[in-house]
C-alpha positions as CSV (number, residue, x, y, z in Angstrom):
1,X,-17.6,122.0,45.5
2,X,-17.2,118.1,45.5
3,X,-17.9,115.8,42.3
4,X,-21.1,114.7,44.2
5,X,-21.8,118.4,43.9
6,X,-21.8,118.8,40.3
7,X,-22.8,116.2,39.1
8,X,-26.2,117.5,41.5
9,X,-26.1,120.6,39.9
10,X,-26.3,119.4,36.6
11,X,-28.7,117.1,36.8
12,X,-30.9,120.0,38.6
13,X,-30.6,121.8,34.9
14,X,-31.4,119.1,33.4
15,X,-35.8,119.9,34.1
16,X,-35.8,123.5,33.4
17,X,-33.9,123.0,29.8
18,X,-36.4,119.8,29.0
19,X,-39.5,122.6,29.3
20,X,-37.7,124.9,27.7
21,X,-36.7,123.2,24.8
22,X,-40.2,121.4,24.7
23,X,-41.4,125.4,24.7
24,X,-39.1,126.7,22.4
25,X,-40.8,123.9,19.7
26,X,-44.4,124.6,20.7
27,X,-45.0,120.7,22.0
28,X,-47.5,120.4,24.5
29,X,-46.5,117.7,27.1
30,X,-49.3,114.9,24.9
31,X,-47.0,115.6,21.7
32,X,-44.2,114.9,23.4
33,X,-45.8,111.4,25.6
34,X,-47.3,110.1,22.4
35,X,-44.0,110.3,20.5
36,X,-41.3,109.3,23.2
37,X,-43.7,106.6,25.2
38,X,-43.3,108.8,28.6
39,X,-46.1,109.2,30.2
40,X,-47.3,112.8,30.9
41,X,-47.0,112.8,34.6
42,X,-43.2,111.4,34.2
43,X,-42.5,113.8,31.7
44,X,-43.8,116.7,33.8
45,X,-42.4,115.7,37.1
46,X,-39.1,115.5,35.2
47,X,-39.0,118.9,33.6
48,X,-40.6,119.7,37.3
49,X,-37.1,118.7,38.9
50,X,-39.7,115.9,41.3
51,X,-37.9,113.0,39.2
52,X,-34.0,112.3,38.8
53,X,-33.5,112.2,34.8
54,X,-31.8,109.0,33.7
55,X,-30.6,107.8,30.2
56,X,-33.7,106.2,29.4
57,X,-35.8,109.0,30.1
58,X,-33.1,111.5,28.0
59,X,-32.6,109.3,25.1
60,X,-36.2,109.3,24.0
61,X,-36.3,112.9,24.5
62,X,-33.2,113.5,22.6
63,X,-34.2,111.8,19.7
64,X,-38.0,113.2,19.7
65,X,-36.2,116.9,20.1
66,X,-33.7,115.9,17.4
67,X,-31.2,117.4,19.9
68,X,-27.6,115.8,21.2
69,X,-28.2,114.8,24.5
70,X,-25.1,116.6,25.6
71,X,-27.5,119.6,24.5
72,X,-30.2,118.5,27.2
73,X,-27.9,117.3,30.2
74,X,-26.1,121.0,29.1
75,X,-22.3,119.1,29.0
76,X,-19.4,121.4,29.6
77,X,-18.3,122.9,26.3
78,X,-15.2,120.7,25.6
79,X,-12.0,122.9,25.8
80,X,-9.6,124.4,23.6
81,X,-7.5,121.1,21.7
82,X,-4.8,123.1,21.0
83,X,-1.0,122.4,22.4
84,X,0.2,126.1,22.8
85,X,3.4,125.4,23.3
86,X,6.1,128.0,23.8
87,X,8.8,127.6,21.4
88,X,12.4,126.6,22.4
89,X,15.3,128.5,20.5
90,X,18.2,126.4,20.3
91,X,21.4,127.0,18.4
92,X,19.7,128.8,15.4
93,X,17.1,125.9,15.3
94,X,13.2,127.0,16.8
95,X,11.5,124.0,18.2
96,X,7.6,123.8,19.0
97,X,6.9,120.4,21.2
98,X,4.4,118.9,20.6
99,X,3.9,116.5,23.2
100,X,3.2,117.7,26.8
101,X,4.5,115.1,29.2
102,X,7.8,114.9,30.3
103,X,9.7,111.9,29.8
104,X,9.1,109.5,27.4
105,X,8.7,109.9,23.6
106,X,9.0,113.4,22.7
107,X,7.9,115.3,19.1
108,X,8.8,118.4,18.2
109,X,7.8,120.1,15.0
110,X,11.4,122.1,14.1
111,X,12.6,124.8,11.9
112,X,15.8,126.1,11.2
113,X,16.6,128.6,9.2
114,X,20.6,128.8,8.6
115,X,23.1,126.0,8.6
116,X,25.5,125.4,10.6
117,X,29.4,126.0,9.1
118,X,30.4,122.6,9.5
119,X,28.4,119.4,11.2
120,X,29.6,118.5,14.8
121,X,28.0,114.8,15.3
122,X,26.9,114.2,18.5
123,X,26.3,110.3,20.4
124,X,23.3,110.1,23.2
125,X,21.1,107.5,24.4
126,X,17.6,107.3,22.5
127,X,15.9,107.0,19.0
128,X,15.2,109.7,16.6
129,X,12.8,109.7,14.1
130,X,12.7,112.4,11.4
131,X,10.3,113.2,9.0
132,X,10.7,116.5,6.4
133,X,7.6,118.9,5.6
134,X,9.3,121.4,3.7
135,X,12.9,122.2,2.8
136,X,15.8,119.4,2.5
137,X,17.5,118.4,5.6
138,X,21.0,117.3,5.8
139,X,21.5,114.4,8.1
140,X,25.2,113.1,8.8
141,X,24.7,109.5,10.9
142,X,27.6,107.4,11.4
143,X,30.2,109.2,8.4
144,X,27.5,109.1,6.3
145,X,25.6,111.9,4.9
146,X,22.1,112.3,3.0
147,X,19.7,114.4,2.0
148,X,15.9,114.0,2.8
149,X,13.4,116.2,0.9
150,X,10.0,117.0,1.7
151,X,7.5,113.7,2.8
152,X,11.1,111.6,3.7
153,X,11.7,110.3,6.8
154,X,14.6,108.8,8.8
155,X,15.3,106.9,12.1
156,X,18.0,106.0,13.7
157,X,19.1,105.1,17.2
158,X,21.5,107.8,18.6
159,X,24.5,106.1,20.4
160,X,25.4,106.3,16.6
161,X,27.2,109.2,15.9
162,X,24.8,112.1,14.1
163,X,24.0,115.4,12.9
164,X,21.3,117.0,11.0
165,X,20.4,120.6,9.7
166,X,19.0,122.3,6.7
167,X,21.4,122.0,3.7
168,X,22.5,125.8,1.8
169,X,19.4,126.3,-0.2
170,X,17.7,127.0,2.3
171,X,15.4,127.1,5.3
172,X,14.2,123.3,6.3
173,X,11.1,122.3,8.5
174,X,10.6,118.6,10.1
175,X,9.1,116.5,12.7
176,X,11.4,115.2,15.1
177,X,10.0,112.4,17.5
178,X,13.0,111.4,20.1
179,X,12.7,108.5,23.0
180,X,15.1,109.1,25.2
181,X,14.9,105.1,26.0
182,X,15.3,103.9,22.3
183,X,11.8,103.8,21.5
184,X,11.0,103.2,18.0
185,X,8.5,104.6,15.6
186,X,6.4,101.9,14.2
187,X,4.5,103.4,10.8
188,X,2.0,100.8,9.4
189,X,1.3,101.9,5.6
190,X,-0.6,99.8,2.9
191,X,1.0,97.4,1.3
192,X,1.7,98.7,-2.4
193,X,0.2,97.4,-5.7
194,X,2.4,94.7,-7.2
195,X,2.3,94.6,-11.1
């Protein structure tokens, strides 16, 4: 079936749902001319399937019906938003992506459960950005180590050397968003209240 197709076969369903919502309220075919300005002969050719609906035949009708026009034209139900995503087990660490394109900035939403024994930074070309939902997460960049808690977040460009994993209390959980060309995160935020 081509585009041309559908788009036919839709606007063929578009008559028989006009009568049948304009049935389903009990409005005669007057009711409906005298509040949409149609005249009755357009309106019944066009529940009739005689005339091609259009937008400014359908918005009238719309509002007078108090339905979305989506409703009359009878859109596809939009589908299912979510990213199932299969998770990727990586060296004790259980990463759900979260992005589905390859290439390009990635995110991942991360949790890892036991630390590793000793950090083993690694160098690589990109940018990392980190952000912590729950848990503290160790991150060791460049001889340096700290500790980000819950709502902290961290970027830095990986050619420098790095690490990062949950510290011993416990399980951590973070967002990690990684361009594999150096992109950086830009975060915009409110300025805060001086004074």
């Amino acid at each position: 079936m081509t585009e041309d197709d559908r788009i036919d076969a839709v606007l063929n369903e578009v008559g028989p749902r006009l009568r049948r919502v304009r049935r389903d309220r009990g409005v005669t075919l007057a009711d409906l001319s005298a509040a949409t300005g149609i005249s009755v002969s357009t309106l019944s050719r066009l529940e009739s399937g005689q005339r091609r609906p259009s937008l400014e035949l359908l918005l009238p009708l719309a509002r007078a019906h108090r339905v979305p026009l989506d409703e009359l034209v009878g859109a596809p139900p939009v589908g299912d938003p979510r990213v199932k995503a299969r998770p990727i087990v990586r060296h004790g660490r259980t990463m759900y992506p979260l992005t589905r394109q390859p290439g390009g900035l990635q995110a991942y939403k991360v949790i890892q459960e036991k630390p590793y024994e000793a950090p083993e930074p690694r160098v690589h070309e990109g940018y990392e950005w980190l952000y912590v939902l729950a848990g503290r997460l160790r991150l060791h960049l460049g001889g340096r180590e700290v500790v980000l808690t819950a709502g902290e977040a961290a970027e830095f460009d990986t050619r420098v050397p790095h690490w990062f994993g949950p510290t011993a209390d416990g399980p951590v959980e973070f967002l990690s968003l990684f361009g594999p060309q150096g992109e950086r995160m830009h975060v915009r935020a409110r300025p805060g209240k001086s004074g």
